[in-house]
N, C-alpha and C positions, 0 to 999 in steps of 0.2 A: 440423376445428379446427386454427387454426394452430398452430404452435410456439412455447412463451415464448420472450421473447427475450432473457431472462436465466436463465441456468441452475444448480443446484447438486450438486458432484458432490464423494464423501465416501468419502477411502480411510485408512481405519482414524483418525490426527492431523491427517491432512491435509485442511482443505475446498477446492476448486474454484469461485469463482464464473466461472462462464464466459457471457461477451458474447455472444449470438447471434442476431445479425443480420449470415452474412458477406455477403450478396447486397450489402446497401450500407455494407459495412465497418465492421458493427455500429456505425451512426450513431445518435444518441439520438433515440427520440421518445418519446409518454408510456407505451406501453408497454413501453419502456425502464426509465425512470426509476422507473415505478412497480412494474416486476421487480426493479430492483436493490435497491431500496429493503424490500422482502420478502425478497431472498435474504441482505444482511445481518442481517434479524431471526432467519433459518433458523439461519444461522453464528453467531447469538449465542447461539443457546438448545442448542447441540450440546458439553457439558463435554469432550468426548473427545478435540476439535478444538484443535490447540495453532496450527498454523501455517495462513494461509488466501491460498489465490494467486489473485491475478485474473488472465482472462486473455481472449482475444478468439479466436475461433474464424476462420479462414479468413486472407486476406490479411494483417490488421491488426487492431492491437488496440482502437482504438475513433476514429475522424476525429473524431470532434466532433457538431453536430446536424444532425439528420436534413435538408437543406437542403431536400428537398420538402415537407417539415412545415414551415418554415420560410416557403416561399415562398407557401404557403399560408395560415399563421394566425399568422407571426410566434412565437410560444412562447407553447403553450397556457395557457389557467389554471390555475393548479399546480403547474405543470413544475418553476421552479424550485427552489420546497420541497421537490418531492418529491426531486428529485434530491439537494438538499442534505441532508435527511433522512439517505439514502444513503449520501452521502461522510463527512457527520457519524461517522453508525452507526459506518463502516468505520473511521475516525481513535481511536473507544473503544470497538471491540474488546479485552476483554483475551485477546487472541492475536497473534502476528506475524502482521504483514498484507506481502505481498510483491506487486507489479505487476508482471506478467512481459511486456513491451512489446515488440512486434514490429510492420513493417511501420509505416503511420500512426500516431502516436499525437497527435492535435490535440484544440482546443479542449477540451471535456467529455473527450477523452480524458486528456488533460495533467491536468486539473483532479482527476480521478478518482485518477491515477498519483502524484501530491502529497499523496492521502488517505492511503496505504500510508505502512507506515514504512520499506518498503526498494523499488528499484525494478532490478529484471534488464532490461537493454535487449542487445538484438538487434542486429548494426552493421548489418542490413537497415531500422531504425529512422529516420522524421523525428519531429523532435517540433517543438509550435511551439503558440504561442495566437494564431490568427489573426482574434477577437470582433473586435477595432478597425477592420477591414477590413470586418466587418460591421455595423459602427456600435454592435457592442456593447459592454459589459463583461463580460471573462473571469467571471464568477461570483464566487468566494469566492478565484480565484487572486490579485488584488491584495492578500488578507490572508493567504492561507499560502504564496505563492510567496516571497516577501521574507524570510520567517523560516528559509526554507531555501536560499536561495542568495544571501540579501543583498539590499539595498537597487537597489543598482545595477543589476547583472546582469538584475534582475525588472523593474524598468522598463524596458530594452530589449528585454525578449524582451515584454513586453505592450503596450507603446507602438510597436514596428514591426511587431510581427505575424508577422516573419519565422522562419520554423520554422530547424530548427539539428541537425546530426548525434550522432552518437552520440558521438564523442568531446568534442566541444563541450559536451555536456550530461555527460558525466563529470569535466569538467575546473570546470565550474561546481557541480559538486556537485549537479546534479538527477539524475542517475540514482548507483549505488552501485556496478551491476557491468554491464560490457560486454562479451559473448560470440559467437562468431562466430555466427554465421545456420545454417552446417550443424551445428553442434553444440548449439542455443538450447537444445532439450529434456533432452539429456544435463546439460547445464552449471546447468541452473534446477534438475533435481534435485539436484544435490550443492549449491547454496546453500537448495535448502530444506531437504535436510539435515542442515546447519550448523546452522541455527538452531531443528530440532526436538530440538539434544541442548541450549537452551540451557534450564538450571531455570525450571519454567513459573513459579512467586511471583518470581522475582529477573527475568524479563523482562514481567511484570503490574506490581513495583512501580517499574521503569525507567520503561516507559511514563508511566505516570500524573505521576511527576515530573515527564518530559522535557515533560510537555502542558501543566503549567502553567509555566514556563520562560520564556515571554513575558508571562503574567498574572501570579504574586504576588508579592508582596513576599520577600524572602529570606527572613526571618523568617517567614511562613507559609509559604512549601518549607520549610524547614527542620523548624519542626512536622509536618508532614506524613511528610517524609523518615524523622524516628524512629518513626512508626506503622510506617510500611513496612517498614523492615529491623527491626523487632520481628516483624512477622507474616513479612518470609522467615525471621529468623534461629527459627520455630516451623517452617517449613515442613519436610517429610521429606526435600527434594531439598538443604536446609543439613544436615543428621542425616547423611543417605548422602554430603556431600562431608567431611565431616570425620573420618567411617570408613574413607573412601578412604583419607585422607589418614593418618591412625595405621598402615593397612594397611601402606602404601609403606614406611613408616617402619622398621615393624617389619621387612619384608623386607628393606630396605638395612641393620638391626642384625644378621639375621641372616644375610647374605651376608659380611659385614667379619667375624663371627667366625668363621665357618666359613674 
């Protein structure tokens, strides 16, 4: 029996979905698509899981599609949805989703790393949508690539194809954090870290605003917005910051009298 080629791996807050197929640079095919697409459902249904990193096992974190599947059936029937299923999933997760990008990160790779809300890149890192070259279209990236790097910027990187480094993609704003190659591991923990002390209702109701942001009108964010900060300002993690916070207080009254 072979080995899934999407994997999930679960330490204590933290989920792992990890890409495994390194033999060919964990490229997608429908056993791909149709792993990933289940290991988001796994990480949806696990309450304990606050932060969830993808990551790509071996050289690279994911080329793009499987080009021997490709050169064979063109993109199976399916494929698409399933995979968008997938990125879907990953985008409303209420957990922090983080893409930890190393080595290649092309086509379906890029597409998948725009799904996350935060993206750790490696200066060992290309990135690039090279579909146009292939007479394709990048997938769902001409709709969420624009909304995070701009109009511009995303038409060039999808209309020439041409992939782009790691600083280049920090400067554009598609990656958030750029860490040296020998240190990716050490430096991906301390930003997952980060973001496992942030209170889990105050980064569920961020999210959900931030997603409707290009859809609604003010006035329905808005509505919305006062639900949310009603249910954080109930949550225990508002209760424990404002304890803190009398805490300090009290200790700085009673440092200044003593």
């Amino acid at each position: 029996m072979s080995e899934k080629a999407v994997l999930v791996e679960v330490d204590g807050q933290v989920a792992s979905i990890v890409l495994n197929r390194p033999h060919v640079l964990n490229a997608m095919n429908m056993d791909w698509v149709l792993g990933f697409e289940e290991a988001v459902q796994q990480v949806a249904a696990l309450p304990e899981v606050r932060v969830v990193v993808v990551k790509g096992k071996g050289r690279a974190f994911c080329a793009g599609l499987d080009l021997d599947m490709y050169s064979r059936e063109l993109m199976p029937p399916g494929f698409f949805d399933a995979q968008e299923r997938g990125f879907h999933g990953l985008e409303m997760l209420d957990k922090i989703t983080i893409a930890a990008i190393h080595g290649y990160c092309l086509g379906g790779g890029l597409q998948l790393a725009i799904s996350c809300d935060l993206r750790v890149c490696s200066t060992d890192a290309t990135l690039g949508l090279p579909a146009v070259n292939e007479g394709l279209m990048p997938g769902m990236a001409p709709y969420r690539l624009p909304r995070l790097i701009g109009l511009g910027p995303a038409c060039r990187l999808i209309l020439s194809g041409q992939p782009i480094g790691p600083d280049e993609a920090y400067r554009l704003g598609l990656v958030d954090y750029v860490v040296p190659a020998e240190r990716f591991e050490e430096r991906l923990a301390e930003v997952v870290s980060l973001y496992l002390k942030v209170p889990r209702m105050a980064a569920i109701a961020s999210k959900r605003l931030m997603q409707r942001a290009f859809q609604s009108s003010f006035d329905d964010a808005l509505a919305e917005a006062r639900e949310l900060i009603a249910q954080c300002l109930a949550s225990p993690e508002a209760a424990a910051a404002a304890a803190e916070w009398l805490e300090r207080k009290r200790r700085r009254r009673s440092g200044s009298q003593g």
